[in-house]
N, C-alpha and C positions, 0 to 999 in steps of 0.2 A: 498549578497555583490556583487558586479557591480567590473567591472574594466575597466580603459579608454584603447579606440583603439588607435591606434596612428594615425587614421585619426581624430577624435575629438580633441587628446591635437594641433595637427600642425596645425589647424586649429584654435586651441584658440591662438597659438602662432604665426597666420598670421601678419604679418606686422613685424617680425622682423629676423624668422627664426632661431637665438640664443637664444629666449626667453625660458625660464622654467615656467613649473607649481608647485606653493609653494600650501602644506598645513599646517591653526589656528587651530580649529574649525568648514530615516524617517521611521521608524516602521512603521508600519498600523495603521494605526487610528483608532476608534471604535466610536460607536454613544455617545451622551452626552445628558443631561438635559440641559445643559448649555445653554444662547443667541447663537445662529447661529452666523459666521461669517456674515459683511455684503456684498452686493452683489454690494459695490461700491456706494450707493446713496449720500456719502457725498465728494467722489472725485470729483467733478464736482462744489467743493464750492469756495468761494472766495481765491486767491493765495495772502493772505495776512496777516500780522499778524505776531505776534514773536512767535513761537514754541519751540520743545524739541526734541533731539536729545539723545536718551538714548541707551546707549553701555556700552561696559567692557574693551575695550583698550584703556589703559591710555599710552602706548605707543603710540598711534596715535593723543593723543590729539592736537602735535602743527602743524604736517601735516592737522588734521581737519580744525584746526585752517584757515588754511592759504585759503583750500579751502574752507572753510565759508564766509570770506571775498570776496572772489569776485564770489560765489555765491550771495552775497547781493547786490555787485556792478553790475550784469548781471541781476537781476531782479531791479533792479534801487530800490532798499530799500522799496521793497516792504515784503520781508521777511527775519525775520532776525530768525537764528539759536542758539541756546543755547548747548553745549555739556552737559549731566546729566551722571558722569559717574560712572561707580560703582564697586570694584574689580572683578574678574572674577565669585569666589565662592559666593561674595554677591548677584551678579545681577542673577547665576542658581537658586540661593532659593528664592529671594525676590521680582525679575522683576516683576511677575505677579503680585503680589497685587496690586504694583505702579499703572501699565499699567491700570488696572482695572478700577482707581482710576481719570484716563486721565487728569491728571494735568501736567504727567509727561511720555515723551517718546510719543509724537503727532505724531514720526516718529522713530522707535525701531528699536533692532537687536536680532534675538534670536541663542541659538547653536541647531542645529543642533541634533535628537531626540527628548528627554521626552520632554524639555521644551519647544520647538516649539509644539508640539503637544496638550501640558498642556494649550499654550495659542491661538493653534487653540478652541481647545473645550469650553474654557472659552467665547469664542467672542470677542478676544480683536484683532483678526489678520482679517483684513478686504481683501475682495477678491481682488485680482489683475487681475484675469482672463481678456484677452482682452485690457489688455493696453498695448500701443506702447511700452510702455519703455522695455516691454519683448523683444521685438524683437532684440532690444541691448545684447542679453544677448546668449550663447549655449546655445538650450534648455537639450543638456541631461548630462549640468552642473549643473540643478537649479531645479533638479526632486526633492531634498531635500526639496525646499519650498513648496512644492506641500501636500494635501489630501483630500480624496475626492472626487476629480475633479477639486478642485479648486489649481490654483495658490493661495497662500496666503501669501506668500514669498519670495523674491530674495536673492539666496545665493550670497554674494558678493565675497567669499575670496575661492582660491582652495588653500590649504596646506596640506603639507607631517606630517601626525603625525608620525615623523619616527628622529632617535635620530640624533644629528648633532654632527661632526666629525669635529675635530682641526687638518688639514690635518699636519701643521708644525710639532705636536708632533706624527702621525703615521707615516710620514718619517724619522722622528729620531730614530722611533725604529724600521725602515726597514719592512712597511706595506706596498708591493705594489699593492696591489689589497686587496678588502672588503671578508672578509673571504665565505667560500660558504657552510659553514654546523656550528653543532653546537658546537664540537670541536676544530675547528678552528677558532670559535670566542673567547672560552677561553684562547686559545692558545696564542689569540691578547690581549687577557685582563692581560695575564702575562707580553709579553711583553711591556705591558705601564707601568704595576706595576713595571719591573726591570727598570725605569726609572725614577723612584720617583714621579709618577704623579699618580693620583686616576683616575682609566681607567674610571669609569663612572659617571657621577654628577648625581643624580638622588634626585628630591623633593619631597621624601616618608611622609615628613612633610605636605603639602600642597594639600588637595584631589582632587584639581582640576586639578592639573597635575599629579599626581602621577601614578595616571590611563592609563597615556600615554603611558605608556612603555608595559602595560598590550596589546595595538593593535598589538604589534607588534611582542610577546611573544605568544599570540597567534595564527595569521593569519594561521600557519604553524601546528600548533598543532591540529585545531579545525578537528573534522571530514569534516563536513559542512562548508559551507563560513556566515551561519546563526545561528551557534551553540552555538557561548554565547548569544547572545539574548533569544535562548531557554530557559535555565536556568532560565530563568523569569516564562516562562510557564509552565515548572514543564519536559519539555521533553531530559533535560537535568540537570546533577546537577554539583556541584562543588564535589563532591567526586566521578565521573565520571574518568575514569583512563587518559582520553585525556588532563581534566583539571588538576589533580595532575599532572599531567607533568610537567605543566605551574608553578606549583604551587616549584614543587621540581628545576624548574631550575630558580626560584627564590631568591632558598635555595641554587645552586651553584655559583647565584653574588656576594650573602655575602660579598666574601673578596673584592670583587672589585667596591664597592659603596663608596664612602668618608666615614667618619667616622660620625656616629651618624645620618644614613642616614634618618633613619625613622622619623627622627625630625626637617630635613631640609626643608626651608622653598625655592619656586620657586624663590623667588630672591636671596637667599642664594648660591641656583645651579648656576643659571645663573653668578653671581659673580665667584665662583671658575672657571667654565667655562672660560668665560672669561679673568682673568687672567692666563690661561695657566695652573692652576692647577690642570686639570681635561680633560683628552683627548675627553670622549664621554659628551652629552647635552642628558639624555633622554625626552625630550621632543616635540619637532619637530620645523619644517621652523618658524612657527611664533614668533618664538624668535631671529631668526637673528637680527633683529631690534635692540633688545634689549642689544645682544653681541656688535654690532657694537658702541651703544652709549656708554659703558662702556669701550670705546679704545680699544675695540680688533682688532689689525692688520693682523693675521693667517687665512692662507686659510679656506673656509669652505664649507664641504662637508655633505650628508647624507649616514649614515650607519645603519641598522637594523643589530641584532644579525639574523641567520637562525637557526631556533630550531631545523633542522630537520637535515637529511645527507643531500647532495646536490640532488639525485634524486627525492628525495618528498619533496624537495620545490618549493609549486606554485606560490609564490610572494617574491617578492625583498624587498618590505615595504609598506609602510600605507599611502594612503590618505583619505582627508576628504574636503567638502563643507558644508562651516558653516559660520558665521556672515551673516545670515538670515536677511536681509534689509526686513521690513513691514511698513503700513501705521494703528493707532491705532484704532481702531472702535469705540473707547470713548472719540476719541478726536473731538471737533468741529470744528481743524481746518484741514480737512482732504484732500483739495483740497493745503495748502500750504506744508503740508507733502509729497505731491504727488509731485510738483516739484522739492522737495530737493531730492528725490528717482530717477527723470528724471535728473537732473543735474549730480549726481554720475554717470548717467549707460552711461552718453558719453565716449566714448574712449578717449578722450584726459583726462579729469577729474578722467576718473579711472587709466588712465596712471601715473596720479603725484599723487595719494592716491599709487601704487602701488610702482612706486619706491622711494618712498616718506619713506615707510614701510616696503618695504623687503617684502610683500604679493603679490603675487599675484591674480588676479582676472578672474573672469565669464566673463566679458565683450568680447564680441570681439573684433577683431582689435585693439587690448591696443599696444603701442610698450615701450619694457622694455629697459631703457640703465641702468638699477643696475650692478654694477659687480655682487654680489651676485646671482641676480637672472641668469645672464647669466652663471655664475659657474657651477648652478647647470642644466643647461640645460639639459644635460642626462640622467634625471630621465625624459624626456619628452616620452620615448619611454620603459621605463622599466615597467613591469606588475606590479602593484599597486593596495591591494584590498580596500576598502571601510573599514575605520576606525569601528571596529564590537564594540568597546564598546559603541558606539550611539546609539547600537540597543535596548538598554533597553529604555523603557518606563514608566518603577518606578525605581525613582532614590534610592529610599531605597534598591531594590533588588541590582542596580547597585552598592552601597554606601558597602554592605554588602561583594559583590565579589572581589570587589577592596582593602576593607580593611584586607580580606585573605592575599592578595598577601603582604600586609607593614606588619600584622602581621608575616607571612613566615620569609618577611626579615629581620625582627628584631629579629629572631631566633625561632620561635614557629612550629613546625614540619607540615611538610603539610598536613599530616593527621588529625591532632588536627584543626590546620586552617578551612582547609575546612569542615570537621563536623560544627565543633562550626558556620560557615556562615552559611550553608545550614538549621542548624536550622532554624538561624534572616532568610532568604529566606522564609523556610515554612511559617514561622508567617505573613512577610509582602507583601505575596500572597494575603492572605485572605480576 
């Protein structure tokens, strides 16, 4: 797990100096059977033609919108864009086939781990090595799209998977500062309870997020900054006493999740969120967007629980670089995908997808005028480790550890939990 210097994020946040870094959304690779990625032979083809643009934020659809349009009018209608878009959990299971298939996603986005790596190996992620448009970019923000040797992808988006905080209702119940151990986060989660509000919304329903909270629950917990990824490998397990931890202070949010948490769905959260029902968001910055379009007018802040006492904690909270920008290998039009990919990495172009979205981006020199993003500026300089549940590279092993934790939540003792995963674990090693 990496963490940024504060000479890298001021650096990404050149040109404005209040700017924040927001985190949405790479193992080691291993060799494959599969088609090789290619080595570039079809970027260099006609910049024309109507393509496909296949993502998972339907949230950004009308921001995409707007920049599609005069990306068509900038290439004089030479190429026109189609958004293909597909909920978050559809497009981790199912992108690959699509892509495969090159009808669809001429020009993709992948997250960040298994699935970037599932469709390096596949041959679907064509090499980027050696094109200009990297140079638009930090490189040691976009080491995610990378295996290999090869670039094979642009991370577009840096966000915090770290839970968001309704500053209006922690001032009502007299928070003045983010608690610094792991008592004193319950302590805050009482006080929001004696205030009639469910201290945390969390989408134990929904597996794609529900996981989120899992980064953050453990960063602090883990021996290693690599340790649940182990788990995969067998050098680590969930009945591991570091992870019962995680698992039993799962077991102490119980009271302070909304009711019927384990079956709430990420829009479901975000609503209560939003309207003030709910002090904490566990899910992270890439839902600001989403708060805001639902009329939220309350300050908003990021807060991570610290699992630990305040001396043994090495991080403040979670970021992650994900919405993996590639060009398709199966697509023939692979020369007009390449310029939609040079159009986004301009700083002025990823400046209005940026605060457009409440995301922010890899790009250099972007300049942010979001209030949001400039709120949260102070997490520019705060120790942040690398989002560890990306480390997995079978989502079934991942799918197995994650659902410990909803099962935990939903009252199942952490012992029984984690047994019964580490079984589904042995099995879908093999």
């Amino acid at each position: 797990m990496t963490t940024f210097s504060r000479r890298d994020l001021l650096r990404l946040a050149a040109g404005t100096g209040a700017a924040s870094l927001l985190a949405a959304c790479a193992g080691p690779g291993g060799s494959s059977t599969a088609d090789p990625a290619t080595t570039g032979s079809g970027l260099a083809g006609p910049r024309e033609g109507n393509i496909s643009f296949a993502h998972w934020r339907a949230e950004d659809k009308d921001v995409f919108e707007t920049i599609l349009a005069d990306f068509f009018k900038s290439n004089g209608g030479k190429i026109a864009v189609r958004q293909d878009i597909s909920p978050s959990a559809d497009y981790q299971s199912t992108a690959i086939q699509k892509l495969r298939g090159g009808s669809v996603g001429d020009a993709f986005t992948a997250f960040r781990g298994a699935q970037f790596l599932d469709l390096a190996k596949a041959g679907v992620s064509t090499d980027l090595t050696g094109q200009a448009l990297l140079q638009k970019y930090e490189t040691s923000l976009i080491a995610a799209g990378s295996d290999g040797g090869k670039q094979l992808g642009v991370p577009y988006q840096l966000v915090f998977n770290t839970p968001l905080a309704n500053t209006d209702l922690l001032s009502k119940a007299g928070v003045g500062e983010a608690p610094k151990d792991w008592q004193g986060f319950l302590a805050l989660a009482d006080k929001l309870k004696s205030q009639g509000v469910a201290p945390i919304a969390w989408p134990g329903g929904d597996a794609a997020n529900a996981g989120q909270l899992l980064n953050v629950l453990v960063v602090n917990n883990a021996p290693t900054d690599d340790a649940l990824g182990k788990i995969e490998t067998g050098e680590h397990k969930v009945t591991d006493d570091w992870f019962l931890t995680v698992l039993k202070q799962y077991a102490e949010l119980r009271p302070y999740f909304q009711n019927s948490a384990t079956g709430t769905s990420s829009d479901a959260a975000l609503a209560l969120f939003a309207q003030g029902k709910a002090a904490l968001l566990a899910t992270g910055s890439f839902q600001v967007a989403g708060v805001r379009k639902l009329g939220a007018t309350f300050g908003i802040d990021l807060l991570a629980p610290i699992t630990t006492t305040a001396d043994k904690a090495k991080y403040e909270g979670v970021h992650n670089a994900t919405f993996i920008l590639g060009v398709n290998a199966r697509s023939t039009k692979q020369g007009a995908a390449l310029a939609w990919l040079e159009y986004l990495s301009d700083p002025v172009v990823a400046g209005a997808y940026a605060n457009g979205t409440a995301q922010h981006v890899t790009v250099k020199g972007v300049e942010y005028t979001n209030a949001d993003l400039k709120a949260l500026a102070p997490w520019l300089t705060r120790k942040t480790a690398l989002a560890p549940r990306f480390q997995f590279t079978n989502l079934d092993v991942r799918g197995a550890v994650e659902n410990a934790t909803v099962q935990v939540a939903g009252g199942k003792t952490p012992e029984q939990a984690a047994e019964e995963a580490q079984k589904v674990i042995d099995q879908k090693k093999k």
